[in-house]
PLY file of the C-alpha trace (Angstrom):
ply
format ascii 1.0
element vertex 288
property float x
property float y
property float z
element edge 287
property int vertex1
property int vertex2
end_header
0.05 46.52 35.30
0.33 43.03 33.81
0.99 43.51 30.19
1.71 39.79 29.24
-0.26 38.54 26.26
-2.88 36.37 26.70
-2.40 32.74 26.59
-4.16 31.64 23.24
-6.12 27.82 23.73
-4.07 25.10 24.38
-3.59 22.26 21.86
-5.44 19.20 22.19
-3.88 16.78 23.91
-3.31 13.35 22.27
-6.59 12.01 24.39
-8.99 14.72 23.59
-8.31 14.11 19.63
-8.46 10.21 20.35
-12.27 10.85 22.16
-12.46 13.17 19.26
-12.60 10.16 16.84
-14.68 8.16 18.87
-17.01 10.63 18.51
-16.66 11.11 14.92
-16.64 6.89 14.26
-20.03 6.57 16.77
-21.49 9.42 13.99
-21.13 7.37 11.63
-23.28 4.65 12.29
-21.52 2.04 10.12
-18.12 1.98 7.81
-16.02 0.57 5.66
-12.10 1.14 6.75
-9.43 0.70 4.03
-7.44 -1.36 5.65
-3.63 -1.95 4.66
-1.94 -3.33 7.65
-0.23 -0.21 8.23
-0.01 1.76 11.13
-2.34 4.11 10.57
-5.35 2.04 9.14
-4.70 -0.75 11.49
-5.20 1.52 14.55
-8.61 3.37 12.48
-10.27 -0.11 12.24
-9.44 -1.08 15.86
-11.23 1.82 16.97
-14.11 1.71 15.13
-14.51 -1.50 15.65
-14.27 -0.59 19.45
-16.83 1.84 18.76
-19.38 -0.04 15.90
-18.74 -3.07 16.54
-19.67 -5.27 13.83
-20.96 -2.10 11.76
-17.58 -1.39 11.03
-15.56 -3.76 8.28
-11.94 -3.92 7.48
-10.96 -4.48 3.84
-7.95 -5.14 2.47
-6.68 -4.63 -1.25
-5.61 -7.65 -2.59
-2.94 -7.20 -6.06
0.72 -7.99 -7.66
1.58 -4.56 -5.06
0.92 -5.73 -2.28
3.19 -8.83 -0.40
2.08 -11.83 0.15
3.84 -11.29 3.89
1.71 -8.10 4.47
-1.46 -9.40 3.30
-0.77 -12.42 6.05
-0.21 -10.53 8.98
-3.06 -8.00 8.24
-5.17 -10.72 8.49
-3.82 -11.98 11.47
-4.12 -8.95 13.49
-7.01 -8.50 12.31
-7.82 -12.13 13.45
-6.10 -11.26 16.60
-8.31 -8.59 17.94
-11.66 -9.69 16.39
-11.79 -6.83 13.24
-14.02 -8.23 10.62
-12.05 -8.16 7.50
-12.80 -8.55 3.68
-10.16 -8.96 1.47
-11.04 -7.29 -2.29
-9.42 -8.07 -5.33
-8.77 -4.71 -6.96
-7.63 -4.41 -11.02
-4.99 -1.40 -11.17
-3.07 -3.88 -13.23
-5.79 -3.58 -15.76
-4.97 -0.05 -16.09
-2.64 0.96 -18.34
-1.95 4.22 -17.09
-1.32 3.09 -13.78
1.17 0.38 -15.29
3.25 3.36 -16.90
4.12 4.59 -13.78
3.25 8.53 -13.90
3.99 10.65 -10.85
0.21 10.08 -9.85
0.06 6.54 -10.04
-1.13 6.50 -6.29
-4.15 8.17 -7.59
-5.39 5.21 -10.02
-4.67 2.67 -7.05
-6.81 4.59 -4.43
-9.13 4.51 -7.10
-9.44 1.14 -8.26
-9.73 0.29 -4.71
-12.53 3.07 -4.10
-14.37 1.81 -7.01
-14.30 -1.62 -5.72
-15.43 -0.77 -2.31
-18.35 1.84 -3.04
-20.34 -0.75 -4.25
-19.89 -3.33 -1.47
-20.13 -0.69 1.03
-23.37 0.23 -0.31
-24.74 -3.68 -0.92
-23.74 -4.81 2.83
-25.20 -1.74 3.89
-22.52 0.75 5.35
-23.03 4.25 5.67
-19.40 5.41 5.39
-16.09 4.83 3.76
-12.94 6.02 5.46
-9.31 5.09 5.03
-6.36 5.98 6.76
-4.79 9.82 5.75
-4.01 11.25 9.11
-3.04 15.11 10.02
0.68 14.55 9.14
0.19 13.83 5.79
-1.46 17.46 4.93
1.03 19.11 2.39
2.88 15.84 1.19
2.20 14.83 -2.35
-0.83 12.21 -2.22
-2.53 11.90 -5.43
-4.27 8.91 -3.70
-6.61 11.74 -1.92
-7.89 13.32 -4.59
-9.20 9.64 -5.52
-10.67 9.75 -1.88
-12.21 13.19 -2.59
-13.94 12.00 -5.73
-15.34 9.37 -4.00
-16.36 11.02 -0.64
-14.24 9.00 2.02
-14.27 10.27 4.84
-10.09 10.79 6.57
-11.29 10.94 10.33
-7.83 10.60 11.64
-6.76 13.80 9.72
-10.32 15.68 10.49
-9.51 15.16 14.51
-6.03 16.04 14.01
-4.06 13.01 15.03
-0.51 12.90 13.96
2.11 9.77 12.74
3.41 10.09 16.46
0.12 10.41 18.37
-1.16 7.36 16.11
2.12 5.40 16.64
1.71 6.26 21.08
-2.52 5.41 20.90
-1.41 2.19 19.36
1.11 1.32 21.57
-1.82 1.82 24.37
-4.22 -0.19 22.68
-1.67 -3.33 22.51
-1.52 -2.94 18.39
1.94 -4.84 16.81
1.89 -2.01 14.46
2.55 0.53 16.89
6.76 0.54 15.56
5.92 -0.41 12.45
8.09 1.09 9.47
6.25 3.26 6.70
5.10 0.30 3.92
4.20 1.77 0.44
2.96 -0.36 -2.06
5.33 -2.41 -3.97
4.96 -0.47 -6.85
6.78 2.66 -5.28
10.44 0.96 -5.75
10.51 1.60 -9.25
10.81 5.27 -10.56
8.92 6.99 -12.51
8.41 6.78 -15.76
9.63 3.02 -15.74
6.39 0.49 -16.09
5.25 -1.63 -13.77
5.50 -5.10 -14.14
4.00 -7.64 -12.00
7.65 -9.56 -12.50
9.89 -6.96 -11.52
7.51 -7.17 -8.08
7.96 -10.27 -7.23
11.51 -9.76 -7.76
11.45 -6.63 -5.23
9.11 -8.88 -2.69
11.75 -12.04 -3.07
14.59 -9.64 -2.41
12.91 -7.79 0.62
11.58 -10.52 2.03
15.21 -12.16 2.39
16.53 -8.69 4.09
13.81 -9.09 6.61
14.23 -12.28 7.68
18.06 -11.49 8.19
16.46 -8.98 10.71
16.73 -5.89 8.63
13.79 -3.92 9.88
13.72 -0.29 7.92
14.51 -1.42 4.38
13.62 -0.94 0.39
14.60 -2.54 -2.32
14.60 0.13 -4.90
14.46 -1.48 -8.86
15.75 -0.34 -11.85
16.62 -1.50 -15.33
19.91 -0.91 -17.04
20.10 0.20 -20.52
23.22 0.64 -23.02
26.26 -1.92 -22.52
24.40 -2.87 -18.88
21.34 -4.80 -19.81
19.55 -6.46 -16.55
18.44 -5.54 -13.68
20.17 -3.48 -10.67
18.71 -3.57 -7.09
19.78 -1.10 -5.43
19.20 -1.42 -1.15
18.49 1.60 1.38
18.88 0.85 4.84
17.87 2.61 7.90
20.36 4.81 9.31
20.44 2.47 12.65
21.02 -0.80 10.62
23.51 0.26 8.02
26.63 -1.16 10.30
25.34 -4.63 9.57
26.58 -4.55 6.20
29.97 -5.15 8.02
29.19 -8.38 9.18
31.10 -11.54 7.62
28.93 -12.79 4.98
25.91 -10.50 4.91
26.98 -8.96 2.17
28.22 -12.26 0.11
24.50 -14.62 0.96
22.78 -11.23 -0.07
24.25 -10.29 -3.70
23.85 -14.77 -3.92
20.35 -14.49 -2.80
19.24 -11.36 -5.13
21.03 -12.96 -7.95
19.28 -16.32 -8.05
15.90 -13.47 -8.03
17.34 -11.88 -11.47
18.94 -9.11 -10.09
22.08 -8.63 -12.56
23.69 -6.06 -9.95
23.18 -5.49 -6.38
24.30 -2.33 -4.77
23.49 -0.46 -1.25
23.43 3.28 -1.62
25.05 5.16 0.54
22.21 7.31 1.93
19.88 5.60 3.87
16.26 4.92 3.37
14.15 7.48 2.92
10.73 7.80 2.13
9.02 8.51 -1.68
9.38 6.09 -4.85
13.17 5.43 -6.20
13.50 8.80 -7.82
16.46 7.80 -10.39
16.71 5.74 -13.31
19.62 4.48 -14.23
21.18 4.53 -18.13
24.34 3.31 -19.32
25.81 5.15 -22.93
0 1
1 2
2 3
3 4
4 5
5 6
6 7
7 8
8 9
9 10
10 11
11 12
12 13
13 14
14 15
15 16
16 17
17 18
18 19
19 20
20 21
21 22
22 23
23 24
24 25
25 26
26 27
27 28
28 29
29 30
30 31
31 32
32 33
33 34
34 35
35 36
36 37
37 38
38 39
39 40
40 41
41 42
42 43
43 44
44 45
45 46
46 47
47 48
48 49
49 50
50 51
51 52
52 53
53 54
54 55
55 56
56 57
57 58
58 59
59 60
60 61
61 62
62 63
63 64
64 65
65 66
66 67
67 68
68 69
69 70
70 71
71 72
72 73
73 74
74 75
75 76
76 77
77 78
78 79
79 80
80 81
81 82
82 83
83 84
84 85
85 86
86 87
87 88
88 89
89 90
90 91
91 92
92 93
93 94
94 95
95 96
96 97
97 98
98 99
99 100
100 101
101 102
102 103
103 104
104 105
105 106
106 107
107 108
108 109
109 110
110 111
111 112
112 113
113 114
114 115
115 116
116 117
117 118
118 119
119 120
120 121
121 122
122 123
123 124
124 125
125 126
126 127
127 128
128 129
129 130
130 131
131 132
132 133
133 134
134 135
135 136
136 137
137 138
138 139
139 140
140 141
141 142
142 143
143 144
144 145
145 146
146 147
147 148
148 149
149 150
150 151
151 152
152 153
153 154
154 155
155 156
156 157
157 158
158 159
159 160
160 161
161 162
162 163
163 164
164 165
165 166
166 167
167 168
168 169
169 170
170 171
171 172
172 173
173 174
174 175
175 176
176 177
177 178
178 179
179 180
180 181
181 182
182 183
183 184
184 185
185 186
186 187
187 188
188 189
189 190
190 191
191 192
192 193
193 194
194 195
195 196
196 197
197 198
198 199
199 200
200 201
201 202
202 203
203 204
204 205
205 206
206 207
207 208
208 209
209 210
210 211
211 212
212 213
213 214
214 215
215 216
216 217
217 218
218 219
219 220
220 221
221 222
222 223
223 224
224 225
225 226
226 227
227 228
228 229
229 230
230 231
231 232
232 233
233 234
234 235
235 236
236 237
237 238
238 239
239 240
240 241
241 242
242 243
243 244
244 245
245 246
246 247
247 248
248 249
249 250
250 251
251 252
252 253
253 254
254 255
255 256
256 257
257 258
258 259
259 260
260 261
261 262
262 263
263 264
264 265
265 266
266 267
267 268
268 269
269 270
270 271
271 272
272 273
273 274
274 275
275 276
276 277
277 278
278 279
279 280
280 281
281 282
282 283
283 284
284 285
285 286
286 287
């Protein structure tokens, strides 16, 4: 007799959960997607835009957090495949308790932005709001959510249960640029916790990364922190991806980039050992 267990249901594949959302976008009728540039909502508004056509709308957040260099090629992709795309000022900067930096600071962002889109959503005449959480993301520490929850936006890549990787392969399909993309957090998350955010010490981290990148540096943070005691200044402290961290042994790198961050205002330039991970810069540094 054939006492082997019954084979439970198989998984969905990566196609079934990507008809899935189809499905789930064409239900809609209309939406608003948050729309960063990131992998995650760049694929959501391709598809519903695929799917709604011009009933769907892309809009992008527009503040001190977010670089000027991201905000330009969101637009151009979206430019690039037809998305219609609204960029919204949003006033987090107004806030003073997102400018202190708590642990939950994501949460006054996402809402600032939610509070700014609700309304246009509603005027223009679209059904929906969604925005980009997917199914990888369940159990990581994402106060911006429980903005979403207050304000009923809908997460369809997390209800269908599409994952970073099945996101990252659909986009390569679908001819997206973002497809290889790196994470990209908000500027905001290289300073730790409990240090304030300044619109300064942003443009200092955007100057800084934005010379790393075009010396082909492709996973990288500048993480910023401010020196107290007998160091007084500013220390930038670099993380690297594990697959670029060689470089640094090239002549000169490492001399044009402690020039380069010094003419930004960085006092001290360092690259920590451990490469880049993911999360806000989780240490503050203070002299005696």
């Amino acid at each position: 007799m054939n006492t082997r267990p019954h084979p439970g249901p198989e998984a969905p594949t990566t196609e079934t959960r990507h008809r899935a959302l189809r499905e789930v976008l064409a239900g809609y009728g209309s939406c608003v997607v948050a729309y960063s540039g990131g992998v995650d909502s760049v694929f959501l508004a391709k598809v519903a835009h695929e799917v709604l056509g011009d009933r769907s709308l892309a809009a992008i957040a527009d503040s001190p957090s977010l670089p000027r260099r991201e905000l330009q090629e969101a637009l151009e992709i979206a430019g690039r495949f037809g998305i219609p795309v609204r960029v919204v000022a949003t006033r987090e900067f107004n806030d003073p308790r997102y400018l202190s930096n708590p642990e939950n600071r994501c949460y006054f962002c996402k809402h600032a932005l939610f509070r700014e889109l609700e309304p246009m959503a509603r005027d223009l005449g679209y059904r929906v709001l969604a925005y980009g959480e997917n199914a990888s993301d369940v159990g990581d520490h994402r106060p911006g959510a429980k903005a979403a929850d207050e304000f009923q936006v809908r997460a369809p890549l997390k209800e269908v249960g599409l994952t970073k990787e099945q996101i990252r392969r659909l986009s390569a399909q679908l001819g997206l640029p973002t497809a290889d993309k790196p994470q990209m957090a908000c500027l905001s998350s290289r300073i730790p916790t409990g240090e304030a955010v300044t619109e300064q010490k942003l443009r200092m981290v955007e100057e800084a990364e934005a010379f790393l990148r075009d010396q082909g540096f492709h996973d990288v943070r500048v993480r910023h922190h401010e020196l107290g005691g007998a160091l007084k200044g500013h220390l930038a402290r670099i993380e690297i991806g594990p697959s670029e961290f060689e470089r640094w042994q090239e002549p000169g790198l490492r001399e044009s980039t402690v020039t380069r961050l010094k003419s930004v205002g960085y006092g001290l330039v360092t690259v920590d050992l451990h490469p880049y991970r993911r999360g806000p810069a989780p240490i503050a540094f203070r002299a005696a």
